[in-house]
N, C-alpha and C positions, 0 to 999 in steps of 0.2 A: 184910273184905268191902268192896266196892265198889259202888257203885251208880250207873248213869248213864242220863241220861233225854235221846235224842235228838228234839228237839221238831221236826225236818223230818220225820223218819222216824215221829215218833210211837211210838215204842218205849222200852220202858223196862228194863234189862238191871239182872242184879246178878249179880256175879262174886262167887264164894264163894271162890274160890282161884286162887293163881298158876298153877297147872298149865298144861303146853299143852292147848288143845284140841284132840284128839284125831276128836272125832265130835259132830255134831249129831243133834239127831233135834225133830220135833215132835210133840209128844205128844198133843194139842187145838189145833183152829184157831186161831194164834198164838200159840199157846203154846211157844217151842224151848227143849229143853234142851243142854247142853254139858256133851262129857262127856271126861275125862280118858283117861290109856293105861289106867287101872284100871276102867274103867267107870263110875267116880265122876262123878255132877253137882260141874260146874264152875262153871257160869253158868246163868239161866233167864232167859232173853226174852220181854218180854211185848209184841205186835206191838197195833196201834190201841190202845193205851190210852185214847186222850180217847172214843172210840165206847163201851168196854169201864166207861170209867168217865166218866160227863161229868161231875161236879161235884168228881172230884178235883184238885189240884195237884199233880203231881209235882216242883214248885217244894219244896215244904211235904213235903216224907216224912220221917215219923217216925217211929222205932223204939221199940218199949216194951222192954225185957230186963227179965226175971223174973229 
């Protein structure tokens, strides 16, 4: 998994897998998903972050795994 935060764009993207993308789609307002030749989510983009979240850091992203 990959995670990458474009701070011009204000987006915050996380690839789950190499796959090519094959197809987007938005599911909720700024919400896109990316999706493989299987239909599989590949990627999910998160568009205005800092509006969506003002006190977060996408500097600072932290994972918990159970």
């Amino acid at each position: 998994m990959k995670i990458h935060f474009d701070e011009k764009a204000d987006a915050l993207y996380f690839r789950l897998d190499d796959a090519p993308v094959i197809d987007s789609q938005e599911v909720s307002a700024g919400i896109v998903l990316d999706f493989n030749d299987r239909s599989q989510v590949v990627g999910i983009e998160v568009l205005d972050l800092k509006k969506r979240f003002p006190n977060a850091d996408p500097k600072k992203i932290r994972l918990d795994m159970a």
